[in-house]
C-alpha positions in Angstrom: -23.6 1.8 -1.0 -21.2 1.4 2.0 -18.5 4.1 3.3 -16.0 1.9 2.4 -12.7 1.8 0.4 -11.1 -1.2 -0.8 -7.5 0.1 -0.9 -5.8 -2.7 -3.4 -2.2 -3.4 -3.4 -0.4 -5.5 -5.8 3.0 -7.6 -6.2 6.1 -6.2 -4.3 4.3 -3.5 -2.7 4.7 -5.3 0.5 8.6 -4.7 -0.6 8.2 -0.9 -0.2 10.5 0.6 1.9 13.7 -1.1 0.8 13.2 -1.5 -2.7 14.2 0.9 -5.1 13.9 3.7 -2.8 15.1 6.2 -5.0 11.8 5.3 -7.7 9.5 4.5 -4.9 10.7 6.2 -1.6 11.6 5.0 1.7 7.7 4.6 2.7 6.5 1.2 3.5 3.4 -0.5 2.4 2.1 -0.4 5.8 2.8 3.5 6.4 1.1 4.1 3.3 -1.9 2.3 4.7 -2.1 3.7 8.0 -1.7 7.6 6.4 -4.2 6.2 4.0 -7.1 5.2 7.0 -6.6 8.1 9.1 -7.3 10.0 5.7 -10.3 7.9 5.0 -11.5 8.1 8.8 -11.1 11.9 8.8 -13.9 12.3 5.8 -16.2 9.3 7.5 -14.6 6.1 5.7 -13.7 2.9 6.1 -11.0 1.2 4.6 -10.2 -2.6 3.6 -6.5 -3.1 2.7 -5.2 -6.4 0.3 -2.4 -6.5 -0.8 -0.9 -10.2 -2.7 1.5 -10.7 -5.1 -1.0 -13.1 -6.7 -3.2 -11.9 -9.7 -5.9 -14.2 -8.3 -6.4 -13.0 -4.9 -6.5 -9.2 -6.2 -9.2 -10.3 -8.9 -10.8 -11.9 -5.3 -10.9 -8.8 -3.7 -12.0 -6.7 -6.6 -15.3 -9.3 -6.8 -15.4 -8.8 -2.6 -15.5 -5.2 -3.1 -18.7 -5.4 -5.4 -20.3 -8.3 -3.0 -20.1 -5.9 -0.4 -20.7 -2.9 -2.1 -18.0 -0.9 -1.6 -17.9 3.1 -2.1 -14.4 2.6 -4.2 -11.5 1.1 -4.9 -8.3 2.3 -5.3 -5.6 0.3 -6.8 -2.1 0.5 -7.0 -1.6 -3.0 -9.2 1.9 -2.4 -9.6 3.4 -4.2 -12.8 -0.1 -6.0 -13.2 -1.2 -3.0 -14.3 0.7 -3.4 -17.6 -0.5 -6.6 -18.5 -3.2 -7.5 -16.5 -6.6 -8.4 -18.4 -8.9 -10.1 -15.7 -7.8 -7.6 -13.3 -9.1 -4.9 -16.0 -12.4 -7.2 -16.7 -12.8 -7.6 -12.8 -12.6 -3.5 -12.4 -15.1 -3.3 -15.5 -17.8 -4.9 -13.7 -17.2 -2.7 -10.0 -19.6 -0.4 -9.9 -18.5 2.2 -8.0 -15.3 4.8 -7.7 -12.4 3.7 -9.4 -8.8 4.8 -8.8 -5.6 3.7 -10.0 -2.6 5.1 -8.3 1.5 4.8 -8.9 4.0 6.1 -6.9 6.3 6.2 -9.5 5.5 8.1 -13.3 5.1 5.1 -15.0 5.3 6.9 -18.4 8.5 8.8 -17.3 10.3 5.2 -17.2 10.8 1.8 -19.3 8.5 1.7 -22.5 6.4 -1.4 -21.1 5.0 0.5 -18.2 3.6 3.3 -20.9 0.5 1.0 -21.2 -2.2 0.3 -18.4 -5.1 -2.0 -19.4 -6.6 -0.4 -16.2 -7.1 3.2 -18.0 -10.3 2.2 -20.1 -12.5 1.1 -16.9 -11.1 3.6 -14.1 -12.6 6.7 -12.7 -9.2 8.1 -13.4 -5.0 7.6 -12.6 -2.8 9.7 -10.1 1.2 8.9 -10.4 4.5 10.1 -9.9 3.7 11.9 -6.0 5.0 9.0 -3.8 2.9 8.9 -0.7 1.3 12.3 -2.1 -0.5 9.4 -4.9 -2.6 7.6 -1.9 -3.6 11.5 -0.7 -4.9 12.9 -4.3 -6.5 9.3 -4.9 -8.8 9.6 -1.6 -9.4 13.4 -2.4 -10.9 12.3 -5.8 -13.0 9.5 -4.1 -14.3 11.9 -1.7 -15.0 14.3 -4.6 -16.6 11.7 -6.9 -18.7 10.8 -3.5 -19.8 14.4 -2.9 -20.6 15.1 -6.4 -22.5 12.1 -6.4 -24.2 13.0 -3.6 -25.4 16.2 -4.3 -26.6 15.5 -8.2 -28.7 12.6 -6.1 -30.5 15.6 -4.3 -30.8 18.2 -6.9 -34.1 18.2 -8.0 -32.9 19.8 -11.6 
């Protein structure tokens, strides 16, 4: 397994910054990124970044990630998340860590974004922190990966 993170970003994340700041915060896409890999380097990981607006590309990546046997992946699908079926299927058959993040509290808003068809197939879900979301998300992957770790060298 690789020290790497596929960090997945979905439609209108590349919007961040200007839209809806007072939901999302005046962080862009790109600053959450950067904090994100200097996070990642920090703890001895590498990180690929995609980000589309296209269902297909991020069901792409998803299937990269596994090719190349990635350490996780942590997803923020945005309002795929909701309705999203082959992005769900696509997680179902990575492998390793899986994260889904929000920046937002998707259950303290509109009914429709109560229900991720993520939930069933990830590690686990961090929302409502802002740029705080990216943080706990590589603080669980580095968990998962020393927990991992050690249970591989206990002899129990």
């Amino acid at each position: 397994m690789s020290n790497v993170v596929y960090l997945i970003s979905g439609p209108n994340l590349d919007e961040l910054g200007t839209r809806e700041p007072a939901i999302y915060g005046a962080t862009t896409l790109q600053q959450h990124v950067e904090r994100f890999r200097e996070g990642a380097r920090r703890v001895g990981l590498g990180v690929t970044h995609v980000q589309s607006n296209f269902e297909g590309d991020l069901v792409e990546a998803i299937h990269q990630a596994r090719l190349d046997d990635a350490l996780a992946i942590v997803i923020n699908a945005a309002s795929l998340t909701h309705y999203s079926w082959s992005l769900r299927d696509a997680l179902a058959n990575f492998g390793g860590i899986k994260i889904e993040v929000h920046l937002s509290n998707p259950l303290a808003r509109e009914d429709f974004r109560h229900v991720s068809t993520l939930a069933a197939v990830v590690d686990g879900s961090i929302a409502g922190f802002r740029e705080l979301s990216y943080d706990l998300a590589l603080a669980a992957v580095v968990a998962r990966r020393d927990a991992s770790a050690s249970s591989a060298t206990d002899p129990a």
